[in-house]
Every structure is written in structure tokens, then in C-alpha cells.
C-alpha positions as CSV (number, residue, x, y, z in Angstrom):
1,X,23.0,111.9,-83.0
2,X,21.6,114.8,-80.8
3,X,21.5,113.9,-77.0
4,X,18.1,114.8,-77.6
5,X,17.3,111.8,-79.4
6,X,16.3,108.5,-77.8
7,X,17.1,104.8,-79.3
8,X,14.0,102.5,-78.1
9,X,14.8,100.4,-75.0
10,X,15.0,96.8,-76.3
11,X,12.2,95.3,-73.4
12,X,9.7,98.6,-75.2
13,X,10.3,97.6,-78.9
14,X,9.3,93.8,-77.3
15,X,6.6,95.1,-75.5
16,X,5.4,97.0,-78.6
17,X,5.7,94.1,-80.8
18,X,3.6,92.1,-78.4
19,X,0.7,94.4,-78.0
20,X,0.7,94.8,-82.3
21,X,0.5,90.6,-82.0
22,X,-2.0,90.6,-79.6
23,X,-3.9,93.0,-81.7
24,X,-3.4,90.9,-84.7
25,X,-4.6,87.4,-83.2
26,X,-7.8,89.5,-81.6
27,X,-8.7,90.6,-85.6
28,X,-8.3,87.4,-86.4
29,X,-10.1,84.8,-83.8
30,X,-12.8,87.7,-83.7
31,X,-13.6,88.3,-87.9
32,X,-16.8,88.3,-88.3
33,X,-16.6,86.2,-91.8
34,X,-14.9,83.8,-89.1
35,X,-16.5,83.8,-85.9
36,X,-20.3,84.0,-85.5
37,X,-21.4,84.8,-81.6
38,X,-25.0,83.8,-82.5
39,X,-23.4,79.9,-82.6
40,X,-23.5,78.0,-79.5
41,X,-19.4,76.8,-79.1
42,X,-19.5,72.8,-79.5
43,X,-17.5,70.6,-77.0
44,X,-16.2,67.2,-79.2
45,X,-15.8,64.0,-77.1
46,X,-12.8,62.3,-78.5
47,X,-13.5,58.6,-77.0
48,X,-17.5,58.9,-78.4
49,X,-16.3,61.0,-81.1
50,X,-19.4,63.2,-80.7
51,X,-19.8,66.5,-79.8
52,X,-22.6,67.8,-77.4
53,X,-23.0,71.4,-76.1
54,X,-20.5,73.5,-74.1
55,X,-20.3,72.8,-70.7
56,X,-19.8,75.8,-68.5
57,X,-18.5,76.0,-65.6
58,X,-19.3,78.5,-62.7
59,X,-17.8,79.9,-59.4
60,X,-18.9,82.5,-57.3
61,X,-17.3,84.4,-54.2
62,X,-19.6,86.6,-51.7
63,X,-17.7,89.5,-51.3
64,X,-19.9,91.0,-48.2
65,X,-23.6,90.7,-46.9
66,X,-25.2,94.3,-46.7
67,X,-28.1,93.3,-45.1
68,X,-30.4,89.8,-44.2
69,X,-34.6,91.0,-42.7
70,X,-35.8,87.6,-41.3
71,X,-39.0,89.0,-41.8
72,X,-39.0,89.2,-45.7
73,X,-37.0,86.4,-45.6
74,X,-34.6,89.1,-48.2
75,X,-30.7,89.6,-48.2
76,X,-28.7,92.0,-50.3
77,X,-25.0,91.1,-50.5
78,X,-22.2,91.5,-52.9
79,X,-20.9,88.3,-54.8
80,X,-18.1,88.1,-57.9
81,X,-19.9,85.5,-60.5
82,X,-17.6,83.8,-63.0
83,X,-18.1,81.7,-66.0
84,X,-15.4,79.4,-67.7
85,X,-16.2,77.5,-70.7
86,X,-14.0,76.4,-73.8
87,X,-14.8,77.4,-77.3
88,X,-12.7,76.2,-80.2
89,X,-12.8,79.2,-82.0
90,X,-10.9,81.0,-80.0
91,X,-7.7,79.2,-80.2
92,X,-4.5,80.7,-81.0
93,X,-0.9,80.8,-80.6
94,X,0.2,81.8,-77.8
95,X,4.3,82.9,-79.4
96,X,5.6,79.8,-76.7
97,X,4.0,81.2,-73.5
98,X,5.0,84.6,-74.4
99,X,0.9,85.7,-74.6
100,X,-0.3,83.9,-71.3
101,X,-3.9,85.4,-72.1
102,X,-5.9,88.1,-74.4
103,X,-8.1,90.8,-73.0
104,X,-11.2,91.3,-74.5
105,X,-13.6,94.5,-73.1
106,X,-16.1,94.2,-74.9
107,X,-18.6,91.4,-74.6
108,X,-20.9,91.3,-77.7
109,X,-17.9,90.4,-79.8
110,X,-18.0,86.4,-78.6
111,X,-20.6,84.1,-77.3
112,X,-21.9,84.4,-74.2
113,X,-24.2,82.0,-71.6
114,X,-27.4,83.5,-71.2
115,X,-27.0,83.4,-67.2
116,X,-30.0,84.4,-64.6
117,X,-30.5,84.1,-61.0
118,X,-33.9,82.1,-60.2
119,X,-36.1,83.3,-57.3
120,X,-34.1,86.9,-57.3
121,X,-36.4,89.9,-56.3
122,X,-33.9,92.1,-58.4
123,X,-30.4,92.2,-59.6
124,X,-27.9,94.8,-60.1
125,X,-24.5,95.7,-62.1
126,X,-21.9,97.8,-61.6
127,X,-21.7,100.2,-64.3
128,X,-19.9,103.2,-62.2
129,X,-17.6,104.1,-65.4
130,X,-17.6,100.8,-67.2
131,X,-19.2,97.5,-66.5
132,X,-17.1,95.2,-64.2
133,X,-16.6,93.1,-66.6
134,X,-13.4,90.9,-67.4
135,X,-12.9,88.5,-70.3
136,X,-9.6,86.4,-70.5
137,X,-9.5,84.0,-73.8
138,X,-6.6,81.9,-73.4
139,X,-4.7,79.7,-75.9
140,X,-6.7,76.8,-75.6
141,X,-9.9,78.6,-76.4
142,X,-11.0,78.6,-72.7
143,X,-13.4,81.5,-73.0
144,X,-13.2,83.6,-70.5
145,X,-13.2,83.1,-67.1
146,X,-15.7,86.0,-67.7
147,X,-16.0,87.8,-64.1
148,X,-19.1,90.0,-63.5
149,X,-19.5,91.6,-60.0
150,X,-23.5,91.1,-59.3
């Protein structure tokens, strides 16, 4: 063996192996014979044994006020806007805690809550580079929380 050569660190073959799985699970919950983002996810109720639509649930954090004209009665500010909801579709195994979460960067591949802000005079996105945009599916199906910086 030349000294040259390198044998792969064990925690690098790991990591590897993780990001291949990750990949894998992503094909699979995401096929398009499989999962259909035009359908509304369905949340079951096991004591009624019915299901009803998805609840979703929403948080917001002001990150900073730019500006508030009492005579408009207008603001600008900053906010972070996050959605969580759970869609069964999404499940998958998570390897016994070893994948906490997937990382998905591109929203038109799942369904999405059609989200608007009543009453606003106008909205903007940041879109410097990429859109701030940050989807997390874990195990459990928990779509997102999907974080979008209004």
C-alpha cells in the first residue's frame, strides 16, 4: 500500500452510507406513482374512526419592525412564518433515531397549505440566491415545520 493511499475513516463510510439512505427514503416517500401533492393529506381520528382534513398548525416570530406611519396606519417589519402539519405519506424509518429528519429544498415536490395574509397592502420573499425556505419531514410524517421568512 503506497502512503499515498487513504483507507476511508470509519465515521465517513457511516456518514456516506447515511446520506445514500436518506437519498433512498426521499425517492421513495416522494414517487410520483406514490405520492400525489395535488391531494390534500387526511388526518384519521382513531376514537371516531373518521378522518377530517389536516390541521395545520402555525407560529410566527417578528424578527424586527422597519418602520410603523400612524398616519397610514402601515408597518413594515420582518417576521419568520412557520407551518407544521402531519401527512401520512411521508412516513419512514428513521434507522432507530439515526435520521432525526430529511431535508427537502424544493417545495413543489409535497403538499403545501395555500397560506395568505388578509388585509396586507403587499408581501415580500426573500429570494437573494434561493428562497428562505426550509422543509424538515420527520419520521412520523410531520410535514415540515416549513419556515418561510416573509
Amino acid at each position: 500500500m503506497d502512503a499515498t493511499d487513504e483507507l476511508p475513516v470509519p465515521s465517513q463510510v457511516i456518514l456516506s452510507d447515511i446520506y445514500k439512505t436518506e437519498k433512498e427514503i426521499l425517492d421513495t416517500i416522494l414517487n410520483k406513482n406514490v405520492y400525489d401533492m395535488r391531494i390534500i393529506p387526511r388526518q384519521y381520528n382513531e376514537s371516531t374512526k373518521t378522518s377530517g382534513p389536516v390541521v395545520v398548525r402555525t407560529n410566527s416570530y417578528i424578527r424586527g419592525i422597519q418602520y410603523i406611519d400612524t398616519q397610514t396606519m402601515t408597518y413594515k417589519m420582518q417576521i419568520t412564518f412557520r407551518l407544521q402539519w402531519q401527512d401520512p405519506r411521508l412516513k419512514f424509518d428513521d434507522l432507530n433515531g439515526q435520521i432525526r429528519y430529511l431535508v427537502l429544498n424544493d417545495m413543489t415536490r409535497i403538499w403545501i397549505p395555500d397560506v395568505f395574509f388578509s388585509n396586507s397592502l403587499s408581501t415580500e420573499s426573500h429570494t437573494d440566491l434561493v428562497p428562505n425556505l426550509l422543509i424538515r419531514i420527520y419520521s412520523n410524517g410531520n410535514g415540515p415545520p416549513l419556515s418561510i421568512i416573509v
